[in-house]
C-alpha positions in Angstrom: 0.0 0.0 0.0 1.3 3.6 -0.7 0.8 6.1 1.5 0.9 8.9 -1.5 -2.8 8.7 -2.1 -3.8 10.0 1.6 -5.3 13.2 2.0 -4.2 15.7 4.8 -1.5 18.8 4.7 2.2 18.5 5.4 4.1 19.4 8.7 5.9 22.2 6.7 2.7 23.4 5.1 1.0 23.5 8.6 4.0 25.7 9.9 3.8 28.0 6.7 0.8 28.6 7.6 1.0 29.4 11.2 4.1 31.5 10.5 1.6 33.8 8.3 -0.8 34.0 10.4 1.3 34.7 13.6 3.0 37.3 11.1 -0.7 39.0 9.9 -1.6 38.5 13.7 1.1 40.7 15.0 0.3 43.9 12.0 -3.5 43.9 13.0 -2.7 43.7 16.5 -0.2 45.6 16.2 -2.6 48.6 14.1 -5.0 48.4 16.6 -2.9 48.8 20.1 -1.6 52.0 17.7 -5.3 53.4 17.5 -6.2 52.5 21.1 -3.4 54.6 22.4 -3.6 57.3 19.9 -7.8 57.6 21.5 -6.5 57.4 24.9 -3.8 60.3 24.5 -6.9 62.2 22.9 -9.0 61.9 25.4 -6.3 62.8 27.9 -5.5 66.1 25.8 -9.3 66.9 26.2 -9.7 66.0 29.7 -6.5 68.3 30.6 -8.2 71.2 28.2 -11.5 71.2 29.5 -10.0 71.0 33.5 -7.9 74.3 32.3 -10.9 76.1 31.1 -12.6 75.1 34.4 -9.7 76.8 36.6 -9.8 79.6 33.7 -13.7 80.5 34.4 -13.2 80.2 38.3 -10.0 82.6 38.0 -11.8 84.6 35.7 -15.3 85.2 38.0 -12.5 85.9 41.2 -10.4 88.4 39.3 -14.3 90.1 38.3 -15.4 89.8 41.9 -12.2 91.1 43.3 -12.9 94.1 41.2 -15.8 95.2 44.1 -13.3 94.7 47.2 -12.0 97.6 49.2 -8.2 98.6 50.1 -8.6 96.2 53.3 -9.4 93.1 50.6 -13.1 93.1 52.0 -16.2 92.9 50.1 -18.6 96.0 50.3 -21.7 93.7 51.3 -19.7 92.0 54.0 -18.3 95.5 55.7 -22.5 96.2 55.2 -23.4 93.5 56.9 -21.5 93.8 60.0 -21.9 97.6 60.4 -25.8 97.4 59.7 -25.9 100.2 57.7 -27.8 100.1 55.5 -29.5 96.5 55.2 -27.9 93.8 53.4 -30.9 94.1 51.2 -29.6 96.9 49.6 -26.2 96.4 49.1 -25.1 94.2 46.5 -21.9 93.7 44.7 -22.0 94.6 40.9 -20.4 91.9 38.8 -19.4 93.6 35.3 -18.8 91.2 32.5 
């Protein structure tokens, strides 16, 4: 009997093939670790940018407030307030934007 006529693939064919496909593995793997870091470095920028523009409004509504303080670094309502005169009612800071 000869073993010719027997159907089936090779030890070097089967290694071929796995070679390949470890090979086309690694580029598509490869590609998408790539894009995965490339979203996660955006999404960084973005989270830094939109903390900065926080700590940019806050500094921006102090530095408008500050505007209304006296010499002493006191608010006119809170100088009202204590002194009683007149109400606090009446005596409101201005904010100009």
């Amino acid at each position: 009997m000869s073993r010719r006529n027997e159907q089936g693939f090779t030890l070097p064919e089967l290694l071929i093939v796995m070679i390949v496909t470890a090979i086309l593995s690694g580029v598509i793997l490869g590609f998408f670790v790539n894009q995965i870091r490339a979203i996660v470095i955006a999404s960084a920028k973005q989270d830094l940018l939109e903390q900065a523009q926080i700590g940019l409004d806050y500094t921006a509504q102090d530095v408008r407030v500050s505007a209304n303080a006296d010499d002493s670094n006191r608010w006119p309502d809170a100088t009202m307030i204590r002194s009683r005169t007149p109400s606090a009612a009446t005596c409101k800071p201005s904010l100009r934007m």
